[in-house]
N, C-alpha and C positions, 0 to 999 in steps of 0.2 A: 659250423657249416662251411664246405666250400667256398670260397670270397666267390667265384665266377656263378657259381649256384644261387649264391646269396641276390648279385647282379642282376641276372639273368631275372628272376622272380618281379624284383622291382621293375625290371624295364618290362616285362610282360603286364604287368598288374597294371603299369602308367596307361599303355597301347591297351588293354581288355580286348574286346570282340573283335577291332580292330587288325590286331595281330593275325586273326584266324581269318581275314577275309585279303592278304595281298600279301606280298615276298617285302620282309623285312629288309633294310639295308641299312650294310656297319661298313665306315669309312676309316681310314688311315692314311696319311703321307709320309713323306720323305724327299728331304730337298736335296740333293745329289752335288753337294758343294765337294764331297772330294768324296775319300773311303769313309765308308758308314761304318762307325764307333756301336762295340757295345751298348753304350748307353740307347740306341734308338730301338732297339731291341724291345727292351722293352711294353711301350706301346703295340708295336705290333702284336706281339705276342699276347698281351692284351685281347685284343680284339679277334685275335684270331682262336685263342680258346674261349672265350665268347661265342664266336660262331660253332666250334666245336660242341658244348652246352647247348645250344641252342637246336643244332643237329641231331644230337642225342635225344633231344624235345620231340624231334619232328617238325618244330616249326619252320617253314618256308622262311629262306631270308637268303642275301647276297654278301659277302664281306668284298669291296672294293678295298685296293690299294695303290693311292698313286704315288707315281715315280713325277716327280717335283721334277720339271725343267723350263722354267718359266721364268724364277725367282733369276734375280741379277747374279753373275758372277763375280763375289767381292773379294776373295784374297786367293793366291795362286801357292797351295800347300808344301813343302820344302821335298815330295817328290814327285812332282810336278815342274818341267822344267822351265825357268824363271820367264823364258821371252814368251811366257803364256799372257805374262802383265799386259800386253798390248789386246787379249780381250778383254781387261776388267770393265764392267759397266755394261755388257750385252747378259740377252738372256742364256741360261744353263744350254740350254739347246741350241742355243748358234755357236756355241766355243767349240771347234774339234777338238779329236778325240784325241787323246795322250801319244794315242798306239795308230792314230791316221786310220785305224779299220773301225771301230765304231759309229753307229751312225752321228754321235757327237759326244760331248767331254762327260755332259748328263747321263744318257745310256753306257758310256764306259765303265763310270764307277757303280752304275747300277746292275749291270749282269752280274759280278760277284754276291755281291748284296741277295739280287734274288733267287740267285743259285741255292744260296743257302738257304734260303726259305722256304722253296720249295723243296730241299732236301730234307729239312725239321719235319716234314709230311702235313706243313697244315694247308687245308684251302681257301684259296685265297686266290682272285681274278685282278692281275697288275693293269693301270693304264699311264700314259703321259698327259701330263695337264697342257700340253702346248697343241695335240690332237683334240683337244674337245674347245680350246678356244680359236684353233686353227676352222675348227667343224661351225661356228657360229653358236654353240650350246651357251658363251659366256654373254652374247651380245646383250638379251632382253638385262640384264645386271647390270650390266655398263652403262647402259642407257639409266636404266634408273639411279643409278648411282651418280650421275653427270647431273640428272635431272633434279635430286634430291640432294645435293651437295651439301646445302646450310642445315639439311636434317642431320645428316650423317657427322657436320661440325657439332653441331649440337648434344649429340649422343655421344661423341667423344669428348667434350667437356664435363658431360652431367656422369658418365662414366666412370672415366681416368683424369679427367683436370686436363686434359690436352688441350688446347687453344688456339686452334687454325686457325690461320688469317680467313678474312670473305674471299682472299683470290685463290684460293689452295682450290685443286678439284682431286677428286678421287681418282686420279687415273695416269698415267705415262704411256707414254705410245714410242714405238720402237723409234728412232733416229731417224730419216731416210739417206741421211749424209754418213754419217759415223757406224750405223746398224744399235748405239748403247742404246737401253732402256734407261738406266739409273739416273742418267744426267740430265735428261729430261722433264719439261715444265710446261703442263696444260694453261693456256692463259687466256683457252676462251671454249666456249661450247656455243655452237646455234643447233643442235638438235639433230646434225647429220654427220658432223665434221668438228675435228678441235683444232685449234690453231696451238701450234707448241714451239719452245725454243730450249734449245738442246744447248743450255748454258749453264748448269750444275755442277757444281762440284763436291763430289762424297767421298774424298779423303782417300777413294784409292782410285778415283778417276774423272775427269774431266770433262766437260764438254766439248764439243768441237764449234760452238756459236752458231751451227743451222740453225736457222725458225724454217716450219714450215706447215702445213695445215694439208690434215688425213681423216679419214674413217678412223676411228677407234674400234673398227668391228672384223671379225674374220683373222683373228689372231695377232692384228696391229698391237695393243695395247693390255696391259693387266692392268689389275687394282693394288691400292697397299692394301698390307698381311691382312688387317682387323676385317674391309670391305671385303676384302678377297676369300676370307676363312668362310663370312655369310654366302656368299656365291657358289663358294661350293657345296654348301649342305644345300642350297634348291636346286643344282644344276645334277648332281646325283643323286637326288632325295633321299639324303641320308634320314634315318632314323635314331643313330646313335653313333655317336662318336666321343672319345675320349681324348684327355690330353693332359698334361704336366701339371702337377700341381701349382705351377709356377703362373700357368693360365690363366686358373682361378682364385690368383691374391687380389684383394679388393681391387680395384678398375682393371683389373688386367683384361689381358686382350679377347678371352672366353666371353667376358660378361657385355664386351664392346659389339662382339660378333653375334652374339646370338639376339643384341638388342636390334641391329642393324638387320638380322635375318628378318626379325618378327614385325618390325614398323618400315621398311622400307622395300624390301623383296618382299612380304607377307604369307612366308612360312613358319611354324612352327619350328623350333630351333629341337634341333637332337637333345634324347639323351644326355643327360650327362655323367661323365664317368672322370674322377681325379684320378691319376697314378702317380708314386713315389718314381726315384730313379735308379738307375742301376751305377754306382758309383765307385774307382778304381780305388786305392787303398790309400792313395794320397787323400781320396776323400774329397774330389771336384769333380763335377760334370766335366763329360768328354764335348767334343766341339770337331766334329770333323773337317772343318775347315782349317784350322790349326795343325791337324794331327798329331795330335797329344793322345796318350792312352792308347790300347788294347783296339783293334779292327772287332767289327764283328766275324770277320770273315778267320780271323786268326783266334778268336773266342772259340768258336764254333770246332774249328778244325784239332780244341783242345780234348776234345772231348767225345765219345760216341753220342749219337744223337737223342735215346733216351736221357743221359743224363743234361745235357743242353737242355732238352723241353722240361724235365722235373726239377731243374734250378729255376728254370722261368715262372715257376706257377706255384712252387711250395708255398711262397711267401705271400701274405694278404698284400693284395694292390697299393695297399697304403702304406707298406711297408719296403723301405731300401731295401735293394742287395748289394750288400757291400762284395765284391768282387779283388780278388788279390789274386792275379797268377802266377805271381813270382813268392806266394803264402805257403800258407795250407788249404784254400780253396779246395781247389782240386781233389785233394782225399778224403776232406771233408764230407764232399757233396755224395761221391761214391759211400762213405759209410751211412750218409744219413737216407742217399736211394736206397741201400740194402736194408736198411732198419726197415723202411716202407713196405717193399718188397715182401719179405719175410711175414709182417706182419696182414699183408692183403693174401696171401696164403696159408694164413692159420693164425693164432692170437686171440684174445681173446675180443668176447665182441662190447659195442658202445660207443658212443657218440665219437671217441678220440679213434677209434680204428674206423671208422664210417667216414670222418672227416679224412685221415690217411688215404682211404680207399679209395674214394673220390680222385684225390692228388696223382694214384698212381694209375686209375681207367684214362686220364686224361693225359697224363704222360707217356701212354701208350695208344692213345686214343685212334689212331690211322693203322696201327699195327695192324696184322691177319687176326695173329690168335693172341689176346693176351696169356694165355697158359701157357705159354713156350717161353715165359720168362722168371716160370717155377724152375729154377736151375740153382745150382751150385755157385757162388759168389765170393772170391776169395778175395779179401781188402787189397784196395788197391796201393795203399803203401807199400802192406805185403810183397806184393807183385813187381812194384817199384825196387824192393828191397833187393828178391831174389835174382832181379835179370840182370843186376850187378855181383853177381856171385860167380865166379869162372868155372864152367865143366857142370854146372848145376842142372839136372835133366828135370824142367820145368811140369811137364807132365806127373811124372812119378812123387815129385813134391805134393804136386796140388791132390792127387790121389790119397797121400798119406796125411792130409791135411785137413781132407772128406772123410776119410774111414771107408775107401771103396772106389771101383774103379769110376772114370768119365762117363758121362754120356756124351754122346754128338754135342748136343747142346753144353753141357758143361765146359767141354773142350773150344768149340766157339768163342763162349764168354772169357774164358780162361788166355784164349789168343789175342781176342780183341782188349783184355784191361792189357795186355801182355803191349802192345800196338802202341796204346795213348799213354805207357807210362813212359815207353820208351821217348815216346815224343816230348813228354811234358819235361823227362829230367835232362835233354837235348835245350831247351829252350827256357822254358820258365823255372823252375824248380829251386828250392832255398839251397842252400851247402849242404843243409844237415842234410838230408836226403838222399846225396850224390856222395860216394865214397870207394875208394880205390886202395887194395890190398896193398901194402908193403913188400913187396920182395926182400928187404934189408932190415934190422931192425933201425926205426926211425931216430934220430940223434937226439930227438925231444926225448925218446923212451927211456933213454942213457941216464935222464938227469932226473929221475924218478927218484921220490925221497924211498929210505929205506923202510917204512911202514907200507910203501905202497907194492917196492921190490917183494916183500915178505907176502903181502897178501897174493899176488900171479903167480909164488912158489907153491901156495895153498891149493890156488884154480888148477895149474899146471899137474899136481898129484891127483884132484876131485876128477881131471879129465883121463887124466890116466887110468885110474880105476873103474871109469865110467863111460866106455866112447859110445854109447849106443844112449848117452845122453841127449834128451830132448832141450828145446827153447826152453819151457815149463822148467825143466828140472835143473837148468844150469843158471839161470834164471835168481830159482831159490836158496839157491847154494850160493849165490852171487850176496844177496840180502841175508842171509844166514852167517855167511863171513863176515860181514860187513859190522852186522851188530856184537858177533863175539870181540871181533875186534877191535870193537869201539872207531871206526873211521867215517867220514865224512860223507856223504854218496857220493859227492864232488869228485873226491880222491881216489874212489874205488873205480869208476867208471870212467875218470882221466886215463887212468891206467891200464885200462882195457884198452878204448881208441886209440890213446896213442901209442901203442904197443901194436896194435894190429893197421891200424889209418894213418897214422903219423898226424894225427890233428885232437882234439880236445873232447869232440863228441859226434855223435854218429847215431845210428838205428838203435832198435834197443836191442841192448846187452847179450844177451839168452839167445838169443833168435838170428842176431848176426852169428854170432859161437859153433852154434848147432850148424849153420850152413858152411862154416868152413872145414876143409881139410883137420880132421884131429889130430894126427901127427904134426902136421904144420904148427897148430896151435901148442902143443905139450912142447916143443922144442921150444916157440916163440918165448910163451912166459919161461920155460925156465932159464934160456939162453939169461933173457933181463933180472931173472931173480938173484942170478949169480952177484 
């Protein structure tokens, strides 16, 4: 079964009658410490084909999604220019914006971000968390949370083992001297007002030594993460919401929040949903404040937007996606869409093409028509291969490659893998992938042993005999030589590359051949065979 199918069943069956009597709500953030990472990806996506399932249901529900500008601004990312360090310690929403045109440093890195995701086609309604504490939505929370301090110490003990002093209060309130949250120390509550002194120091910023005493309400003040995560499932009355595996390791901060929603705010805690992460080839979480790894925004732009949404959802939730753009990623993803593809229009039938089909309605799932992507699909290495071939008429290829001519549609698809491979071997792409014809024979090719000179005198006559030879056929003649010969594969196909590349290896064999000039090639090996 579909993982989001499978989901979807449990959280209806928890909710029963429930469900069919009000507008369900699925929650998501993102804290906008710099450019949003692949890895956050994830989650949303998450929840947002969740809500797609859930539409397909019919079932009434809302998927919210906030844009985090609230949280402190703690490191200032290497492009990001450095005399940014003078906000560190304010909230995301008081630092301006990089480019002086955005409303602040928070919504700068967020229009990219959302861009994207409403390009992906899913829906989804964005907000800022500084507007809804700005608006008084956070205040009844705050107040409980001031009020109930030694409960919420308590439940962080009985938790995670955390061990607040009695003078800790759940809360920080903006500066009035300095404007920082972070530095800041609640050191007293009477039930209207907190008295606070703004004398902290968290490693990347200071206090300025005000004391002074304010409202914590109307957008003065947030909560820490654990308090704050509870406040938000009553202030948007989520229903469901998910989050990292890493949430839910014993005391972690999922089991602190939803204890704190239930015994101190006195809401029923969401949903719960664990998800794996989405992880670069080094094989660490990305960290957008650092700026390590892969943009999502540069992720995204690898790729046409079906196959972005059918990498995000192939895999069960609890399962990584290991991601490599500088891999085989990328061709991968294309062969294993097409497998999909293919088989939700025809195949035979059963649980394992039931479950595919699923994978690819919902991959498609905003599209007009799904049957417009019964089309013609030529491997995207393929495509990678040929639009490095000089003089090569892309069309006429793909034609002979169909057994018949384009349609619209096939042509489309054939331009657009045509688009992203162009990009991907520009950018990401391994060596072997990327390869450029010789005009000279290469000096490596010179120093070819005589077994291997003797075998291209062989190819060089099979070509000659044969120029209306295919991939397939030159291919087998490749491996046919090989074995009478008794040589190495190594050896055989050293001597191709570097006879034609001037390097060790390259595309496969047959099918690089076929694309190039025959006269070209009959000269080339025999020139070296000599």
């Amino acid at each position: 079964m579909f993982w989001a199918d499978s989901l979807v069943d449990d959280f209806l069956k928890k909710y029963g009658e429930e469900a069919e009597k009000r507008t369900l709500i699925l929650r998501d953030e993102k804290t906008l410490s710099g450019r949003p990472h692949v890895g956050s990806l994830r989650s949303f996506v998450l929840h947002a084909t969740l809500s797609d399932v859930l539409t397909s249901r019919n079932v009434d529900h809302e998927y919210y999604y906030e844009l985090n500008d609230t949280d402190a601004f703690d490191s200032v990312p290497d492009y990001v220019p450095a005399e940014w360090k003078k906000h560190l310690g304010k909230r995301l929403g008081d630092v301006p914006s990089p480019d002086g045109k955005a409303e602040s440093y928070a919504m700068y890195f967020a229009k990219e971000y959302t861009d994207v995701l409403i390009d992906a086609g899913y829906s989804v309604e964005f907000y800022q968390s500084r507007h809804k504490y700005e608006a008084g939505e956070y205040d009844k929370y705050i107040k409980l949370a001031l009020d109930n301090k030694d409960k919420i110490r308590a439940i962080y003990k009985e938790v995670s083992g955390s061990d607040k002093p009695e003078s800790w209060y759940p809360c920080q309130v903006i500066c009035d001297e300095c404007e920082r949250i972070a530095t800041t120390k609640v050191v007293s509550w009477d039930g209207e007002e907190v008295e606070y002194v703004c004398d902290g120091d968290v490693g990347y910023a200071r206090g300025c030594g005000h004391k002074g005493k304010k409202s914590p309400f109307g957008g003065n003040a947030t909560m820490p993460w654990k308090v704050e995560w509870a406040a938000k499932f009553c202030v948007v009355e989520v229903d469901l919401e998910g989050a990292g595996k890493d949430h839910y390791a014993a005391g972690g901060s999922r089991h602190v929040s939803n204890r704190i929603c239930e015994e101190v705010f006195g809401r029923k805690h969401p949903f719960d949903v664990r998800h794996e992460f989405i992880l670069l080839n080094t094989g660490g979480k990305m960290s957008s404040s650092m700026g390590t790894g892969a943009t999502a925004v540069e992720v995204y732009e690898l790729m046409p937007r079906y196959i972005f949404r059918f990498m995000m959802i192939q895999k069960d939730v609890m399962k990584t996606i290991s991601f490599s753009p500088d891999g085989d990623t990328i061709p991968v993803l294309f062969d294993q869409y097409d497998s999909v593809c293919k088989d939700y229009f025809g195949g035979t039938e059963g649980d394992v093409k039931a479950h595919k089909n699923r994978i690819f309605e919902f991959t498609h799932y905003n599209d007009d028509l799904i049957e417009q992507w019964n089309r013609f699909l030529p491997r995207f290495s393929l495509i990678a291969f040929y639009i490095q071939v000089p003089h090569l008429d892309m069309d006429a290829k793909m034609e002979e490659l169909k057994g018949g001519p384009l349609t619209d549609a096939d042509k489309e698809e054939v331009a657009r893998r045509v688009k992203y491979a162009k990009k991907w071997l520009e950018t990401w792409s391994p060596e072997k992938y990327v390869f450029k014809i010789q005009e000279e024979v290469p000096e490596k090719a010179k120093d070819l042993s005589v077994r291997q000179k003797e075998f291209l005198g062989k190819l060089a006559e099979f070509l000659e005999g044969n120029k209306d030879a295919d991939g397939e056929a030159i291919q087998s003649f490749i491996y046919e030589t090989k074995n009478e010969m008794e040589l190495e594969p190594s050896m055989v196909f050293e001597s191709i590359y570097l006879s034609i590349l001037g390097r060790g290896s390259g595309p496969k064999a047959g099918w690089l051949l076929e694309s190039l000039d025959i006269e070209f090639l009959i000269k080339r090996f025999t020139e070296i065979s000599k």
